[in-house]
C-alpha positions, 0 to 999 in steps of 0.5 A: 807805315812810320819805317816807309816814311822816315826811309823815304825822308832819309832818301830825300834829305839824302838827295838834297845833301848830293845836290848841294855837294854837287852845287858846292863842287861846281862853284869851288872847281868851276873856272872863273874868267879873268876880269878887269875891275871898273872903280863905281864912281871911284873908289865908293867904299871908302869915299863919296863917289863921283868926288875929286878924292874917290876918283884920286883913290881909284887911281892910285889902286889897282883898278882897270877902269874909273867909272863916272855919270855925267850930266850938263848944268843950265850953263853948259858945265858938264858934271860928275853926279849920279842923281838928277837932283843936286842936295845943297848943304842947306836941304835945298834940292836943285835939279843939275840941269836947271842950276848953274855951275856957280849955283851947284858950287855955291856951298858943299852938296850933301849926300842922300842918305848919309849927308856927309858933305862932299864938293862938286866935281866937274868932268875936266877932273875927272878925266885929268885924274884918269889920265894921271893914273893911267885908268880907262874912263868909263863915262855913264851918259846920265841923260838923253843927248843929241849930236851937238851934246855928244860933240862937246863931250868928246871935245873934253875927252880930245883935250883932257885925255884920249878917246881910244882910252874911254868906253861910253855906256848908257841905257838909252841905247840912242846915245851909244848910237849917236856916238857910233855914227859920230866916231865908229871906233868908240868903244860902247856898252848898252847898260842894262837891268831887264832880263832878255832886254829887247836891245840885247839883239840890237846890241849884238847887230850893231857890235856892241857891248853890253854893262849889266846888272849881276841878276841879268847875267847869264852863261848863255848872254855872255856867250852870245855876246863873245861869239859876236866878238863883244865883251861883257861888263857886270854891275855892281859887284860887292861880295866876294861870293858875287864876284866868284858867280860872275866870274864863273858865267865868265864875264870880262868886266866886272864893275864894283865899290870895293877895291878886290887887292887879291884880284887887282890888275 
């Protein structure tokens, strides 16, 4: 009885080292897409993000896109901020869009989780910067906003930069539709982290493309989307062995903190 079982354990262990040579096989040989790298508010491993100084390095390195969030002030001041809430230097916490500009800039804002300080950084210098260094700007729309919104956005990007080098992305898919009817020449990417999101299909009628986060991606969602003449962001890719999965599902994107120099474009 003990020579049956410990045949049988043998036989099993030996089933899940071929499985895992097999795995290990696939994930050494597998071809992997070639991808453009889209800086995370700027080069955000080495640098607040969403700052003059992140975007600056982003673009002096080897990256394809820099990528920001945009929200209004009280005043009408579009700014680079990812959060709602705005920290002063003091611990004051300030919505952006109830302050003015001059309120947010009154003293340095601070980080949330390490306090380092950092200055405001408004959305004419952010493009400037991606003008300088010849980069995509890849503008997050933080909030819901309407035609009137939309139009003086695209009027900074007029007088800053060029539209046919910006790709808008956003999860309320109502923006990206707003801007489609405005300009049908825009390029758009629906932002996502729900597994079979329902806009997926609405994406794939009205062309277009999708920015996702890595534990959405799968082979079949990117094939679909390439079928459709669409291409396919991932974010945020931080790890090596990460970056090698999504380039294996075959991404055409791939947004991320880290500067990859081995891979730069």
């Amino acid at each position: 009885m003990k020579k049956k079982i410990w045949i049988v354990a043998a036989a099993l262990l030996g089933a899940c080292l071929l499985a895992l040579l097999v795995l290990l096989g696939i994930y050494i040989f597998s071809p992997r897409s070639e991808v453009k790298y889209v800086a995370h508010m700027g080069y955000s491993a080495q640098y607040v993000g969403n700052t003059a100084e992140a975007f600056q390095a982003a673009a002096g390195l080897g990256f394809y896109g820099i990528e920001t969030d945009v929200r209004e002030t009280k005043d009408g001041v579009f700014v680079c901020h990812h959060d709602a809430e705005a920290i002063l230097a003091d611990g004051t916490k300030k919505e952006v869009s109830d302050s003015t500009f001059a309120e947010l800039t009154a003293t340095q804002l601070k980080t949330k989780k390490t306090n380092q300080p950092f200055d405001l950084c408004t959305f004419e210098t952010y493009l400037d910067i991606c003008k300088s260094g010849g980069k995509v700007a890849v503008i997050e729309l933080k909030e819901v906003c309407n035609e009137e919104k939309l139009g003086r956005i695209l009027d900074l990007v007029d007088l800053h930069y060029d539209r046919k080098k910006v790709t808008f992305i956003a999860f309320d898919f109502v923006n990206l539709t707003r801007l489609r009817a405005i300009d049908p020449t825009l390029s758009l990417q629906y932002l996502s982290e729900t597994k079979d999101d329902p806009c997926f299909a609405d994406c794939l009628e009205q062309k277009i493309s999708i920015d996702v986060k890595q534990n959405v991606l799968t082979k079949k969602l990117v094939k679909d989307f390439h079928n459709a003449g669409l291409s396919v962001n991932v974010w945020t890719v931080n790890r090596k062995y990460d970056l090698n999965i999504v380039r294996i599902k075959g991404v055409d994107y791939v947004t991320t903190d880290n500067f990859y120099e081995e891979e730069k474009k």
